[in-house]
C-alpha positions as CSV (number, residue, x, y, z in Angstrom):
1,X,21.2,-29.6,-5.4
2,X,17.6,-30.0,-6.5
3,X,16.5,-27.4,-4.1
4,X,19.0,-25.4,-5.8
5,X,17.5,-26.5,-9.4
6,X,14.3,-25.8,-8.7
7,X,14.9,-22.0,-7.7
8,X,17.4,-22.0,-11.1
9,X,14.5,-22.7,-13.2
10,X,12.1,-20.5,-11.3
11,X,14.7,-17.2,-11.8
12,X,15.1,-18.6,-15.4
13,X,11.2,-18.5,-16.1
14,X,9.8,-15.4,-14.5
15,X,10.6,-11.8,-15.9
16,X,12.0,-9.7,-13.8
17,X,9.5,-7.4,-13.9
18,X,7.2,-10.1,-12.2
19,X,9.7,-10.5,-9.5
20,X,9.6,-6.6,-8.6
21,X,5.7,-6.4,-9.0
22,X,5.2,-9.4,-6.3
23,X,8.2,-7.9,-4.4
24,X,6.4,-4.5,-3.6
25,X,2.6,-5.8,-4.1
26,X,2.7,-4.8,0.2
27,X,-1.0,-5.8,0.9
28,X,-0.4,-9.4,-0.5
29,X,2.5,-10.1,1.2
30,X,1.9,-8.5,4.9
31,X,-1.2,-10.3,4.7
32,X,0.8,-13.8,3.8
33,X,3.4,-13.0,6.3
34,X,1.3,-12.0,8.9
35,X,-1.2,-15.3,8.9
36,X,2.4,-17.5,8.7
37,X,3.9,-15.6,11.5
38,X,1.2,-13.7,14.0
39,X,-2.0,-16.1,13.1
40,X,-0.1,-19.6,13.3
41,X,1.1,-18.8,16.4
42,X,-1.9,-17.6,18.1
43,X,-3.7,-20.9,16.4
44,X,-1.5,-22.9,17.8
45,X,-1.3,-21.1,21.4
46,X,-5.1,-21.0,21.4
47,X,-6.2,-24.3,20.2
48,X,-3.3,-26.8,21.2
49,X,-3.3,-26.0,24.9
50,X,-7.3,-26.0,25.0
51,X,-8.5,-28.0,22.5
52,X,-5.6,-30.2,22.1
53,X,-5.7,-31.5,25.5
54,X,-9.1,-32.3,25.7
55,X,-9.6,-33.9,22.3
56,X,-6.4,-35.8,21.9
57,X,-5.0,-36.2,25.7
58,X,-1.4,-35.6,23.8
59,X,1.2,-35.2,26.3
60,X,2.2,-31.5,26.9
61,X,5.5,-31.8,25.4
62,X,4.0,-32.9,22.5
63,X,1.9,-30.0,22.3
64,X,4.7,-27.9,23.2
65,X,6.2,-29.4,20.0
66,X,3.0,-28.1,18.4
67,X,3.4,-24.8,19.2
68,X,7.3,-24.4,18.5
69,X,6.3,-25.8,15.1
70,X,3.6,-22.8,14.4
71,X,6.2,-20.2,15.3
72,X,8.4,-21.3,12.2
73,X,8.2,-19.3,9.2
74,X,7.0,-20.8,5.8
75,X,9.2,-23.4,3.6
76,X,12.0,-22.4,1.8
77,X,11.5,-24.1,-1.5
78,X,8.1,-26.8,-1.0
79,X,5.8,-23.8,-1.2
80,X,6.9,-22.4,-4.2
81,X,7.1,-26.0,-6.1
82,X,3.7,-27.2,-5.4
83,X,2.7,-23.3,-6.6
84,X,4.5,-24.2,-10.1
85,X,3.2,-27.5,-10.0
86,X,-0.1,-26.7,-9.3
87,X,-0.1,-23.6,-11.7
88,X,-0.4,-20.7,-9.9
89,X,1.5,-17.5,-9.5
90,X,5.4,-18.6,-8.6
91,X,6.5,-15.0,-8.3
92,X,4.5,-14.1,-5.4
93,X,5.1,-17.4,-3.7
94,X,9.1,-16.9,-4.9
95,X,8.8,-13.7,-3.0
96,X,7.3,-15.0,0.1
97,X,9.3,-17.5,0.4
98,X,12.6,-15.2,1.0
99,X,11.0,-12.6,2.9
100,X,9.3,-15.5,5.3
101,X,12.7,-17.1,5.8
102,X,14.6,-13.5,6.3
103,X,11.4,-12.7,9.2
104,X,12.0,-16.0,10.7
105,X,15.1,-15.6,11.4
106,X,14.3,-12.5,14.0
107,X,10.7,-13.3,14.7
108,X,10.9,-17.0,15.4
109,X,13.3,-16.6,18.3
110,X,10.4,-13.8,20.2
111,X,7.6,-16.1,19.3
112,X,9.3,-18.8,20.8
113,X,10.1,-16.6,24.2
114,X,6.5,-15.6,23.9
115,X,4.9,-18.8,23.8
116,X,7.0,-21.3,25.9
117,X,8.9,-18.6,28.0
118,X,11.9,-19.9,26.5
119,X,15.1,-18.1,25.5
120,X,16.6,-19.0,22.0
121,X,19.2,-17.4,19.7
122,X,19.6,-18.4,16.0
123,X,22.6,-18.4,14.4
124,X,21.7,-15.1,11.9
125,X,24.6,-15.3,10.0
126,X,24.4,-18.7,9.0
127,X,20.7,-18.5,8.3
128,X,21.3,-15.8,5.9
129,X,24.2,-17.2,4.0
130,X,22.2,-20.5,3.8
131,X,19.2,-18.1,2.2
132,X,21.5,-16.6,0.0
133,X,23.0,-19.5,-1.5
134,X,20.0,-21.9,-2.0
135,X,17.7,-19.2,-3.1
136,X,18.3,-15.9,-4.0
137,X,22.1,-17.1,-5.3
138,X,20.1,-19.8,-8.2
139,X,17.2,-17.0,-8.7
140,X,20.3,-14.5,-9.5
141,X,21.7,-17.0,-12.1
142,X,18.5,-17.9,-13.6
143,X,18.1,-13.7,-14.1
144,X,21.4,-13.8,-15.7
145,X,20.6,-16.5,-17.8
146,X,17.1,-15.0,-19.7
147,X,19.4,-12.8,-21.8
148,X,21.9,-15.9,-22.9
149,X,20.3,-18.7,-26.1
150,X,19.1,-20.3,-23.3
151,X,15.8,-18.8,-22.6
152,X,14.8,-19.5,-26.2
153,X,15.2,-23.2,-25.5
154,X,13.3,-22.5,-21.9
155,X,10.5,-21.2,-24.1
156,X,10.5,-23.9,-26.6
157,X,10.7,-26.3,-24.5
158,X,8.4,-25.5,-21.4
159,X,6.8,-28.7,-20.9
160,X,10.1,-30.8,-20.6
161,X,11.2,-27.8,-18.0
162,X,8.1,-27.9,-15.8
163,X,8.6,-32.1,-15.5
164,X,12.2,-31.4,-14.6
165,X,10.7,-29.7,-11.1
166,X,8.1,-32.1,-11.0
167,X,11.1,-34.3,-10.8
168,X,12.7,-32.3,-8.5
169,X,9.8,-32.0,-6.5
170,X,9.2,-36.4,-6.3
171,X,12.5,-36.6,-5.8
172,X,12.1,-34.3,-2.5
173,X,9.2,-35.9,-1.4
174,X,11.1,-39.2,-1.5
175,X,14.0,-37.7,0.6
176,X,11.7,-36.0,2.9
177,X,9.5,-39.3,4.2
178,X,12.5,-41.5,3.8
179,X,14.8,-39.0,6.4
180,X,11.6,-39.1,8.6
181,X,11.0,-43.0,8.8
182,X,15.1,-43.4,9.2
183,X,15.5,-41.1,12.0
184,X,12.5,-42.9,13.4
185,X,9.8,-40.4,15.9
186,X,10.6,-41.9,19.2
187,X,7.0,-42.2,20.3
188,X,4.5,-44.0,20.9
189,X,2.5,-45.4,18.4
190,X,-1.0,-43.8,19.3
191,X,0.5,-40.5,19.9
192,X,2.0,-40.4,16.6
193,X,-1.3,-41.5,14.9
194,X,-3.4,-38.6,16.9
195,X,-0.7,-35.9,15.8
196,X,-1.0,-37.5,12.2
197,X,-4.8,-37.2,12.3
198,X,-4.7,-33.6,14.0
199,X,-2.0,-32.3,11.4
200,X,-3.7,-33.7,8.3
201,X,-6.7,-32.1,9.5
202,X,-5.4,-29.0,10.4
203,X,-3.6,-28.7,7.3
204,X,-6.1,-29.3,5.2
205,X,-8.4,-27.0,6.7
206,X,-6.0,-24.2,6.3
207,X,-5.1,-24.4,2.7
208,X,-8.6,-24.7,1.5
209,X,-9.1,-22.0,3.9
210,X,-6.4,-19.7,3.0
211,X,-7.5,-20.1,-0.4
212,X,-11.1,-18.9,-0.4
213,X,-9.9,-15.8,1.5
214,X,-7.2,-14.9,-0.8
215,X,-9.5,-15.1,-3.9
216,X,-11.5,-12.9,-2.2
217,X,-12.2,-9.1,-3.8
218,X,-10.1,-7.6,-1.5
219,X,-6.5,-9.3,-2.5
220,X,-7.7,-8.9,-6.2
221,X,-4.9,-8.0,-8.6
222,X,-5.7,-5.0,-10.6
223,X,-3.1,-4.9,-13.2
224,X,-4.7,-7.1,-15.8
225,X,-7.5,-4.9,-15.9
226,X,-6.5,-3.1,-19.5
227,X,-6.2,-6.3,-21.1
228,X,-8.2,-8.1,-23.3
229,X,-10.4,-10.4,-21.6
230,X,-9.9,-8.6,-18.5
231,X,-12.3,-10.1,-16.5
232,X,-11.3,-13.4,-17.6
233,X,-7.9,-13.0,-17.1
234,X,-8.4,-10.9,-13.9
235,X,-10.2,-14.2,-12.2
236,X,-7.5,-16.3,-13.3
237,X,-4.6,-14.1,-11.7
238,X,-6.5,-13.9,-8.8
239,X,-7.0,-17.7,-8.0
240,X,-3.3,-18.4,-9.4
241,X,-2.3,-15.8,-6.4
242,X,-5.0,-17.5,-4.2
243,X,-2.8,-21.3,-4.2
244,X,0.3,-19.7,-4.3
245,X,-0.9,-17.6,-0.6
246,X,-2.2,-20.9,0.3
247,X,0.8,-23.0,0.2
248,X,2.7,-20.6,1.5
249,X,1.2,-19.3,4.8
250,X,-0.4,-23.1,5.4
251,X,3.5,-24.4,5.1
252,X,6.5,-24.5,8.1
253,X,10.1,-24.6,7.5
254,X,11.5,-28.1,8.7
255,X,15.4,-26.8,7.5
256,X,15.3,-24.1,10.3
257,X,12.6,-25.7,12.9
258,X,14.7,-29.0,13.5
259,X,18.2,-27.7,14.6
260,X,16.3,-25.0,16.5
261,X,14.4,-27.4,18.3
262,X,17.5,-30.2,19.0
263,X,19.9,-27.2,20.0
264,X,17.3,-25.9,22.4
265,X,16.2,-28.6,24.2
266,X,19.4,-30.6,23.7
267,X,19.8,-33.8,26.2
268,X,15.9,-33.1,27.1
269,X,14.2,-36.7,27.6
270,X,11.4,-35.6,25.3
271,X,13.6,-34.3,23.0
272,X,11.4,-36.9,20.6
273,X,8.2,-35.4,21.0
274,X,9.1,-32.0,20.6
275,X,10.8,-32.5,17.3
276,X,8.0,-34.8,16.2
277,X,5.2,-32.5,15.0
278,X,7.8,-31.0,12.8
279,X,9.2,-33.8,11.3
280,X,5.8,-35.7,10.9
281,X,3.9,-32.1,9.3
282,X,7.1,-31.7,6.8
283,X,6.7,-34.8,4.9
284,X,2.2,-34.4,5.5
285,X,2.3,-31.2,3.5
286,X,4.3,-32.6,0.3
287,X,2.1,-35.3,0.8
288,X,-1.1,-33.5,0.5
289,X,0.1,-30.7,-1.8
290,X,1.1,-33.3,-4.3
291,X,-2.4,-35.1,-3.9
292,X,-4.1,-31.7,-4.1
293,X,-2.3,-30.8,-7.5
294,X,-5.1,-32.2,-10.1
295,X,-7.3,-30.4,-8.6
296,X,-6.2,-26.9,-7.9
297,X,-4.4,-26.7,-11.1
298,X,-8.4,-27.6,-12.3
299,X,-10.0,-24.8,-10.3
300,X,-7.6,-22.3,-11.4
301,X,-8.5,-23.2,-14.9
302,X,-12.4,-23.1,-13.7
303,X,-13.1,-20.1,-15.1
304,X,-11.7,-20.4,-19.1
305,X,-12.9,-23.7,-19.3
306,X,-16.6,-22.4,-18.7
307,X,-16.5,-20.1,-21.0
């Protein structure tokens, strides 16, 4: 239900002319969707059987776990509530979201074949239904809603509607790392802590990274330009779309990569350290987007509070 919230008030706060612009903006999004679904992968292919070996002497199912988790596509509803949180652009990372999850659906199966020389088959029509409902379903309502009293209040009342998916989003947090610690990992302690250490650093690394490269010139927004302020504005836009490409393309699905990953290998005696990476990363990147919060929503803010 909360995931279901949040998108409510995400579909109940943007216009729909936002929606459409992020929808079509093609160079933004290919480029999100091609570092989430071509780059991961050949990351993780490159530098978990080469470097991973060496550095960490991880078993090789765990770094088969590794590279299962970097085919998944992006998360369905973290991204986009660490984007609010943080304040950057929700409508790009609203539109990611969906079209990452609709990929994944027929990409993740090849780039699993691809990688580990393993056949899988996802159940489409359930992964579709399930998109539908949590997201685009609540997004839908929330559209529906903005010409109802209601908006009014949304717009009087923004602050107390922003802590309500800050709740949502502590409240998911909470879930996530309690569901991790109660299923338990099934490995061994050291293991754990050099996955831990290599996904913190990884993770880090890539959003900081992501972010630089998408507030570069080249994915600048140009449709503020006839405004008042316009440079202003422009470099606010462009860092607000920088965090929300960030969180997106750095983030991986747990709600798709763990029944993929227990059906496939189902019975497999390291059935435990193939689901690990995904389980342990899951609860690492609420973690760290939450700490990261202050100051993103800081940097974005760089450039007014300069002037």
């Amino acid at each position: 239900y909360g995931v279901a919230l949040v998108f409510l008030l995400s579909g109940l706060s943007l216009k729909l002319s936002e929606l459409k612009a992020a929808l079509f903006d093609i160079r933004y999004n290919s480029a999100v969707q091609f570092f989430s679904l071509f780059i991961w992968p050949l990351f993780g292919y490159i530098s978990f059987e080469i470097i991973g070996k060496g550095l960490f002497s991880m078993r090789s199912k765990l770094l088969d776990g590794l590279l299962l988790t970097s085919c998944l596509p992006t998360s369905i509803n973290m991204c986009v509530i660490l984007t609010s949180s943080a304040g950057g652009s929700v409508a790009p990372a609203l539109a990611n979201a969906v079209i990452g999850n609709f990929l994944g659906v027929f990409l993740t199966p090849v780039l699993v074949f691809i990688t580990l020389s393993t056949s899988v088959t996802l159940p489409i029509k359930a992964a579709i239904c399930k998109l539908a409902i949590k997201v685009i379903l609540p997004i839908t309502i929330g559209q529906f809603l903005r010409s109802t009293p209601l908006l009014s209040l949304q717009s009087h009342y923004k602050s107390i509607f922003k802590r309500a998916s800050e709740i949502c989003l502590l409240a998911i947090v909470w879930n996530a790392f309690c569901n991790s610690f109660a299923r338990g990992f099934g490995i061994q302690p050291i293991a754990l802590l050099s996955l831990g250490f290599l996904l913190i650093c990884i993770h880090l690394a890539t959003l900081y990274f992501l972010r630089s490269l998408f507030n570069s010139p080249f994915f600048q927004d140009r449709s503020s330009d006839d405004q008042d302020d316009a440079e202003e504005s422009s470099n606010i836009i462009q860092r607000q779309r920088a965090v929300a490409a960030a969180f997106v393309a750095s983030h991986k699905t747990l709600a798709m990569g763990l029944p993929l990953i227990t059906t496939l290998f189902a019975g497999s005696p390291d059935l435990a350290y193939l689901c690990a990476p995904i389980m342990l990363l899951h609860p690492t990147q609420l973690a760290l987007g939450s700490l990261l919060l202050p100051s993103w929503r800081d940097w974005i803010l760089g450039v007014r509070s300069k002037k």
